[in-house]
ZADREN-716796 format. One line per 8 residues: number of its first residue (from 1); their letters; for each residue x, y, z of C-alpha. Coordinates in Angstrom, 2 decimals. Layout:
BEGIN
NUM) A) X/Y/Z  ...
END
This chain:
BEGIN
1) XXXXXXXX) -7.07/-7.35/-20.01  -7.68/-3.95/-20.87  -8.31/-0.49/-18.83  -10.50/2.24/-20.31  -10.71/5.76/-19.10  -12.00/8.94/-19.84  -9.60/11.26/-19.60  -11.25/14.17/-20.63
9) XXXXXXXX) -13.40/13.30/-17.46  -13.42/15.78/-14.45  -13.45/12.72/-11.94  -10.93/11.19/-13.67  -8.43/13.96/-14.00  -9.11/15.05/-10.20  -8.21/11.19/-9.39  -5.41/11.10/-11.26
17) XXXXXXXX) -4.03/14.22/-9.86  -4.49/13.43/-6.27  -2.90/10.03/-6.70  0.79/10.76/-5.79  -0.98/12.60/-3.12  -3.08/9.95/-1.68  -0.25/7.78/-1.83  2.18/9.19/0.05
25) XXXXXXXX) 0.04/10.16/2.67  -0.94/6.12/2.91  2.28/5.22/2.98  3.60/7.08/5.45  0.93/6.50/8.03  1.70/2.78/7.17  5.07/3.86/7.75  4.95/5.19/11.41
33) XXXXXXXX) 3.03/2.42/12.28  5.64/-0.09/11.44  8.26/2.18/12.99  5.99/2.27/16.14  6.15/-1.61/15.80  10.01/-1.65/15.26  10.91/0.80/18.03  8.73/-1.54/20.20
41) XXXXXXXX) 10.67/-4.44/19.59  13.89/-2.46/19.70  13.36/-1.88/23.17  12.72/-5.65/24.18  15.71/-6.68/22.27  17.95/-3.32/24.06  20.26/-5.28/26.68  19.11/-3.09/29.44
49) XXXXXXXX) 21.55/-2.05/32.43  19.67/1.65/33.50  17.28/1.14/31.16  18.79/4.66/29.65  19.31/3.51/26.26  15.70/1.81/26.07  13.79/5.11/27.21  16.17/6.56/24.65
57) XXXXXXXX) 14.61/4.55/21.27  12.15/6.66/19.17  10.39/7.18/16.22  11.27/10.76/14.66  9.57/11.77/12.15  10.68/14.72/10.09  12.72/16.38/7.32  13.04/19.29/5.27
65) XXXXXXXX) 11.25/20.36/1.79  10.37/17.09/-0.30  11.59/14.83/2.24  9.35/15.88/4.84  7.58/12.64/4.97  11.16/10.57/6.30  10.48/8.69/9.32  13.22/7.59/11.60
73) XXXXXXXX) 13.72/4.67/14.63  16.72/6.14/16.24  18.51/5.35/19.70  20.58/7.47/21.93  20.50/11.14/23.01  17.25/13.04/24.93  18.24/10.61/27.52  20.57/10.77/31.04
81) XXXXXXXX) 22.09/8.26/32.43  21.91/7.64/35.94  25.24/6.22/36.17  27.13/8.93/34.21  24.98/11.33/34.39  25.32/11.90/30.92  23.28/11.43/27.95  22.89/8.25/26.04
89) XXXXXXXX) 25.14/8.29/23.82  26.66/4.71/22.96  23.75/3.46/20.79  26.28/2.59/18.24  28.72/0.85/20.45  25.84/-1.59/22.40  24.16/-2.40/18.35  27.51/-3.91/17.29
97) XXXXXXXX) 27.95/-5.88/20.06  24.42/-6.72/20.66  22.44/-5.62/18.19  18.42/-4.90/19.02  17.93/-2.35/15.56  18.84/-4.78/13.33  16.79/-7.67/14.51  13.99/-4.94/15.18
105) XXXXXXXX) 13.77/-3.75/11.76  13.76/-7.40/9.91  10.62/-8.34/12.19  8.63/-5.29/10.18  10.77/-5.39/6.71  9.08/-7.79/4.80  5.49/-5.96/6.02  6.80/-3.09/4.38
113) XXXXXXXX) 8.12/-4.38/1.45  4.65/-6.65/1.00  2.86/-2.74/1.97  4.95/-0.89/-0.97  4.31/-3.73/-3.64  0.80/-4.82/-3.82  -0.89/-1.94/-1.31  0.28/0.68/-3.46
121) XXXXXX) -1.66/-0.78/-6.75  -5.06/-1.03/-4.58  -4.56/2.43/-3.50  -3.98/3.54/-6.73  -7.53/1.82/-8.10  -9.16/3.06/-5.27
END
């Protein structure tokens, strides 16, 4: 098999230069949509006593010069609890003993992985 392009055509070249482009903006859409998915089942698999640390779990989405793109599930923080009237703050402490981020992230890391290896070639034909 054998690919043949013109490279000296204007179509081409714009193509070619969009690519990286055009495929980081795909991914990361596909990206915050499996988040969305994770933080979903994050919150079913949260053991829940307030329900603090489930209203806590979000997708952030973020970063700083090239890595502006980074997309984050995160627990913990933004939210009080009722009890101590503090905010969430033992994420850590609840995912070690019973984890729900873990377990979350496996149900969408093969999606991803599939997404990354044999979306990215289609996009890049496209």
């Amino acid at each position: 098999m054998s690919i043949k392009m013109d490279l000296a055509d204007t179509l081409v070249k714009e193509k070619l230069a969009n690519l990286p482009e055009k495929i980081l903006e795909w991914a990361y859409e596909e990206l915050m949509k499996q988040a969305e998915l994770m933080k979903g089942y994050a919150q079913v698999y949260v053991p829940v006593d307030t329900g603090s640390l489930r209203d806590s779990i979000r997708v952030e989405r973020g970063g700083e010069g090239l890595h502006w793109r980074q997309v984050r599930v995160r627990a913990g923080g933004y939210v009080v609890n009722p009890k101590s009237r503090r905010l969430v703050d033992y994420a850590l402490h609840v995912e070690l003993r019973t984890p729900f981020m873990r377990p979350a992230f496996e149900v969408v890391r093969e999606t991803i992985a599939t997404m990354i290896q044999s979306e990215v070639v289609q996009k890049a034909n496209e």
